[in-house]
Every structure is written in structure tokens, then in C-alpha cells.
C-alpha positions as CSV (number, residue, x, y, z in Angstrom):
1,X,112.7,75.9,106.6
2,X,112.2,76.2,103.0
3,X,113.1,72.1,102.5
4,X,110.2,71.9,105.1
5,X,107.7,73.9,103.1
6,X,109.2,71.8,99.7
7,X,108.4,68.7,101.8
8,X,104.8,69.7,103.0
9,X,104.0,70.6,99.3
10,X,105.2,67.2,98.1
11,X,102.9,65.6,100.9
12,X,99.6,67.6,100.1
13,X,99.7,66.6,95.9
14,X,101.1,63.0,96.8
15,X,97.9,63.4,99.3
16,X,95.7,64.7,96.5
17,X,96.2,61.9,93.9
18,X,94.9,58.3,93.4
19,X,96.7,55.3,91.8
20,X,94.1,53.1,89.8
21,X,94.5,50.2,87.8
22,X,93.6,50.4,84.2
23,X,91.3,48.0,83.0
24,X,92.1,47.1,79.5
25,X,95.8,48.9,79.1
26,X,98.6,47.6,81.3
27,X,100.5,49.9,83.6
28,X,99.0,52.8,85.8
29,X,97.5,56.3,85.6
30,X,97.0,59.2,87.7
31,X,93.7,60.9,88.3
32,X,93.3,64.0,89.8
33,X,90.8,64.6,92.2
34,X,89.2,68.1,92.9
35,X,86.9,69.0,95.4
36,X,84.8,72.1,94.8
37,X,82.3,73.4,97.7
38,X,79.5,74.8,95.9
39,X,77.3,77.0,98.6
40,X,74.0,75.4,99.0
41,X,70.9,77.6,98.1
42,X,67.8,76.3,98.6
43,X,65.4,78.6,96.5
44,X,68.1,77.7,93.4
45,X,67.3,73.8,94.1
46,X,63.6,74.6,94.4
47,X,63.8,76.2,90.9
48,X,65.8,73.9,89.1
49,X,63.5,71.0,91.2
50,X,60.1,73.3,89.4
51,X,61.7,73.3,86.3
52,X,62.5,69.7,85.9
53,X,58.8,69.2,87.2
54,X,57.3,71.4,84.6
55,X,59.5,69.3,82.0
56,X,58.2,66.0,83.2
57,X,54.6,67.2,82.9
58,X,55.5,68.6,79.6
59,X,56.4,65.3,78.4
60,X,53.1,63.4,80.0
61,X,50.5,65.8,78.8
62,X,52.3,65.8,75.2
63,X,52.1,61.8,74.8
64,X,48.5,61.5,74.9
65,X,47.8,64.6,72.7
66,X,50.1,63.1,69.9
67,X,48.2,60.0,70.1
68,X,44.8,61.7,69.9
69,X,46.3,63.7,66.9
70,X,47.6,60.0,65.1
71,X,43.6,58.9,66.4
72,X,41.7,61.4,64.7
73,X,44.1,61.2,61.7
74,X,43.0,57.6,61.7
75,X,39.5,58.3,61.2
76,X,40.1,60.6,58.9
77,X,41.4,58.3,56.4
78,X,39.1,55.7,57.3
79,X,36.3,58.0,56.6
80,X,38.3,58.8,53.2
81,X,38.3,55.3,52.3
82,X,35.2,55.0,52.8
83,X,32.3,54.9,49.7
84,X,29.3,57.1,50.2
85,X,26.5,55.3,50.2
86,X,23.0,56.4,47.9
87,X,20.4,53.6,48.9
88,X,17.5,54.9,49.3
89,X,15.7,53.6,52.4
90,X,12.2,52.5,51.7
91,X,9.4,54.0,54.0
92,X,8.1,50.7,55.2
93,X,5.1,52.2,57.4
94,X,2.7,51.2,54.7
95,X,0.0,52.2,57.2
96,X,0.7,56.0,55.4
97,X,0.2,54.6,52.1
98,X,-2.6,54.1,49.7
99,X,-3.3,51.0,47.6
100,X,-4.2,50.3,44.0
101,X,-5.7,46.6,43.1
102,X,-5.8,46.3,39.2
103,X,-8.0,43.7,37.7
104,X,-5.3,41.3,37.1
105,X,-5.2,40.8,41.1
106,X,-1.9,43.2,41.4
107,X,-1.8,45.8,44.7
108,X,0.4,48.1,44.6
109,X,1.5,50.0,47.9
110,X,1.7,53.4,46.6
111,X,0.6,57.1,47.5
112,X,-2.5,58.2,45.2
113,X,-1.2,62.0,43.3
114,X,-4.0,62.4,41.5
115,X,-7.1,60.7,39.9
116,X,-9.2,61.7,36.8
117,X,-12.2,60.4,35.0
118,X,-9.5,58.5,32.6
119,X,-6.2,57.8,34.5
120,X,-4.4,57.3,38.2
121,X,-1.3,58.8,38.8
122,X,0.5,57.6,42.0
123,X,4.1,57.3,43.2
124,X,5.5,54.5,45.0
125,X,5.2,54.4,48.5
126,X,8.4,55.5,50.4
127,X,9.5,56.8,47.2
128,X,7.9,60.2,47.0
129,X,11.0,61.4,45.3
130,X,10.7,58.7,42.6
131,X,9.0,58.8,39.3
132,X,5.4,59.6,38.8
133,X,3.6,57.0,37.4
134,X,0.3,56.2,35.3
135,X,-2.5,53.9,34.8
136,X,-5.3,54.2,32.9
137,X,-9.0,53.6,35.3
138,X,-10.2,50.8,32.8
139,X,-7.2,48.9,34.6
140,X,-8.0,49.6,37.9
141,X,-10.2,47.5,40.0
142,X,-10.3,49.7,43.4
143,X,-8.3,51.8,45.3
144,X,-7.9,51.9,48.9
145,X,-7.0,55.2,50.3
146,X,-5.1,55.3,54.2
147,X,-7.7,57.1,55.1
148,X,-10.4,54.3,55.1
149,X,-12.1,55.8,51.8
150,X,-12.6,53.1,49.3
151,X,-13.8,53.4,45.7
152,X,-14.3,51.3,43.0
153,X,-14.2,50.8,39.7
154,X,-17.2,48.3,38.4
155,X,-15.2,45.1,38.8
156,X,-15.4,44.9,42.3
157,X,-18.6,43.2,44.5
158,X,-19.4,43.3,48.1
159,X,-19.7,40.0,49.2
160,X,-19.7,38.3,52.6
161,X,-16.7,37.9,54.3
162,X,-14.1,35.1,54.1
163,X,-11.1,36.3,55.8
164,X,-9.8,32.6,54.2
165,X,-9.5,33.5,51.0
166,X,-6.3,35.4,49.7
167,X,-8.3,37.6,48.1
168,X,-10.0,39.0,50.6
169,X,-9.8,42.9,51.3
170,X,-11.7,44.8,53.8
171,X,-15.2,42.6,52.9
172,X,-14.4,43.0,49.2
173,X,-12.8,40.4,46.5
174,X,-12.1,40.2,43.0
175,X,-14.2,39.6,39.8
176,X,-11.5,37.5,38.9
177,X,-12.7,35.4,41.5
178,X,-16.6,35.5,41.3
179,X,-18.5,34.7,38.3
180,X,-19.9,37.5,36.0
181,X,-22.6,37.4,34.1
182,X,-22.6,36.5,30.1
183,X,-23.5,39.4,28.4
184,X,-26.4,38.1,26.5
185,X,-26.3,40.9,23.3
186,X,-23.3,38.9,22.2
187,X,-24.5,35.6,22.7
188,X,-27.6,36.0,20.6
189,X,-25.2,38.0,18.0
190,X,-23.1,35.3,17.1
191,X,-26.4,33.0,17.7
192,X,-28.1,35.4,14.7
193,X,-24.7,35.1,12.6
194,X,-24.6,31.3,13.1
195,X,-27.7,29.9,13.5
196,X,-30.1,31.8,11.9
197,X,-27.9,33.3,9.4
198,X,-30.0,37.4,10.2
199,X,-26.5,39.4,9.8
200,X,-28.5,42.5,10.3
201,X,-29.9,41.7,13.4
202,X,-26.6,39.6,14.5
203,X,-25.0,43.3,13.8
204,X,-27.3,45.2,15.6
205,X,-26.8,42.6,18.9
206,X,-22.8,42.7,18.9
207,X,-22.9,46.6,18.8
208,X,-25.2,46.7,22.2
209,X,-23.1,44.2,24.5
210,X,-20.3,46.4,23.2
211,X,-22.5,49.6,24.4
212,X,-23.2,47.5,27.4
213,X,-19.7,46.5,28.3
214,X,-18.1,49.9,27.8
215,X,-21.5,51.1,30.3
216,X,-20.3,48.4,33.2
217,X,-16.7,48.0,33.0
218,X,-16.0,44.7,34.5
219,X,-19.3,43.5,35.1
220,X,-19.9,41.2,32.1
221,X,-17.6,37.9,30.4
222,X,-17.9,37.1,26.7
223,X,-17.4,40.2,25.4
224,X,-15.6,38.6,21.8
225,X,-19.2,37.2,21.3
226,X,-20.2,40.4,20.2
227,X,-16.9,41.0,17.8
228,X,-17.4,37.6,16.1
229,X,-20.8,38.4,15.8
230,X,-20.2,41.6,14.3
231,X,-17.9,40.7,12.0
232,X,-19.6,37.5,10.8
233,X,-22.7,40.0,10.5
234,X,-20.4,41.6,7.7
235,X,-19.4,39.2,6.0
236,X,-22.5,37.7,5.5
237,X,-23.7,40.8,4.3
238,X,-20.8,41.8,1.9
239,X,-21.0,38.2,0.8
240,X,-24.7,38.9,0.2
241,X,-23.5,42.1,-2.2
242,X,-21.3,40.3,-4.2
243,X,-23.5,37.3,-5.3
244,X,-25.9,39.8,-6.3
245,X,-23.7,41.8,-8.6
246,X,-22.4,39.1,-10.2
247,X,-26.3,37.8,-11.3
């Protein structure tokens, strides 16, 4: 009985064993197998089947937020990298703005400050933070406010017209480009000086186209007749003095 039992013993491990062949090594091993029965539980697979469900959406919702995070980090150092800019960007509506035409022919797109009887202070337009600057009126031909006002400044005629001509504003154009009148004080002062060799009266001429020039700005052309005038009117005269002194 007991060589039975030995015998049934023998048979279940002999039973229990494998014989494989090694792969690499010669010769033969033994591997044990073991079967354990684990009882099956259905709310424990559910849980461990939740968990690994949470873990897998852990992982997908983690992905994109780390790229967003590398994203914004991105434009942070582009942004960094990046030189501020301090242009100034013109107003270019110049419908808003004023305009000053100087005797010379220059306009100049600005917005009027302030105007007195002797100067015109005005900034540029679309520069309203920029410097203040200054002209004096006696180089001013006209000033053209946004507002439709106009005025003038003595060089300046109304004429007919010629939307042709480049200098042609609102029905008005330059003295540069009509003739003026010869002021005719100082033509007959250097004509006294010169011709008929009267320095007082070629003296007394030259001072009243100067009176008559500083009276209407702009109207008038020759006004060095009436300093050559004058000051051949004085030399004649102190010329005049000395020859006598010396008799």
C-alpha cells in the first residue's frame, strides 16, 4: 500500500513537469508549472478595468495641455525677441487739417494753434504731439482753415478760375504767378538820384515806396528801387558836404 501511494506521488510530479529544449545552452531543463485558481470577482475587474480607463484619459488630456504650455512658451519668447516699435503713424485724413501757403509757393498740411498780428504758430498735421512751430505773417501768403474760412495776407488775388494751372486753390493763385505792380515812389527815386541828380527829392521818393510796401505787403515789385535810391540820395548829398568844406 505504501509503494502504491510512493508510486502515485511519483506519477502526479512526473505529471506536473515539462521537458523543453534550451535554445542557446545544450542539454535540458525542467520547468515547473503551477496552476493557481484565482476566484473571479467581477466588481474587482470593473475597478481595476475604471482605473486603467482613468489612466488612459490621464495620459490623452495631459498631451495636448503640455503642448499648449511648450505653445504659449513659444510666443512668449517670440514676443521677447521681438523690438518695440515707436513710429509714429501719421494722421493722413488731411481733410481735418488746416493749410498754410507761404509766398515762396510752399503749403504746408498743418493744424493752425494760434495766429497773431505778427506770427502763425501751427503743428504739423497728424503730429499734434510734435513740436510747435513758428512763422512770422510777412511770410505767409494765405491760410486755409478745414473749416472753409480763408484769409489772406496781401499777396494773394482773386482771379478767375483755372483749375489747369498747379497753382490753383479754391479760385485763388499766387502773386508769384501774376504780375504786381512797380511801385512807382522808387522808380522816380532812383530816376531823381540818376537822372536828374535832386538827392533830396530822390530821398524823399525811396522813403514812401518803402511806406507803401510795408502798407501792402505783397502787392508791389521793385522795392530795391527805393533803397538805391535812398542811398544814392546820400551820397550825393554827403558828397555835396564835403566839396563844400574843402572850398
Amino acid at each position: 500500500m505504501k509503494a502504491f501511494i510512493t508510486l502515485l506521488l511519483l506519477c502526479l510530479l512526473a505529471a506536473s513537469c515539462s521537458i523543453e529544449k534550451r535554445h542557446y545552452n545544450k542539454g535540458f531543463y525542467v520547468k515547473r508549472q503551477t496552476i493557481v485558481n484565482v476566484p473571479s470577482n467581477d466588481a474587482q475587474s470593473k475597478v481595476v478595468s475604471s482605473k486603467t480607463l482613468s489612466k488612459h484619459k490621464l495620459v490623452k488630456n495631459e498631451t495636448p495641455k503640455a503642448e499648449e504650455d511648450a505653445l504659449v512658451i513659444s510666443q512668449k519668447t517670440e514676443a521677447t525677441n521681438e523690438s518695440p516699435s515707436t513710429e509714429i503713424k501719421p494722421n493722413l485724413d488731411t481733410t481735418a487739417c488746416d493749410k498754410v501757403i507761404f509766398r515762396d509757393g510752399h503749403k504746408e498740411t498743418c493744424i493752425v494753434k494760434e495766429v497773431t498780428p505778427t506770427e502763425i504758430r501751427y503743428k504739423k498735421c497728424g503730429f499734434e504731439e510734435g513740436p510747435l512751430y513758428t512763422v512770422k505773417v510777412p511770410e505767409v501768403s494765405a491760410i486755409l482753415y478745414r473749416n472753409g474760412t480763408k484769409e489772406f495776407y496781401g499777396n494773394y488775388v482773386e482771379t478767375t478760375p483755372y483749375e489747369g494751372s498747379e497753382e490753383y486753390i479754391n479760385g485763388y493763385t499766387t502773386w508769384a504767378n501774376d504780375p504786381r505792380e512797380i511801385e512807382i515812389f522808387s522808380v522816380l527815386s532812383v530816376v531823381f538820384a540818376t537822372v536828374f541828380f535832386i538827392p533830396g527829392l530822390s530821398i524823399v521818393f525811396g522813403v514812401i515806396g518803402l511806406r507803401m510796401f510795408n502798407k501792402e505787403p505783397g502787392r508791389y515789385k521793385g522795392k530795391g528801387f527805393a533803397y538805391v535810391g535812398i542811398g544814392l540820395g546820400a551820397a550825393w548829398i554827403l558828397l555835396v558836404l564835403v566839396m563844400l568844406l574843402l572850398i
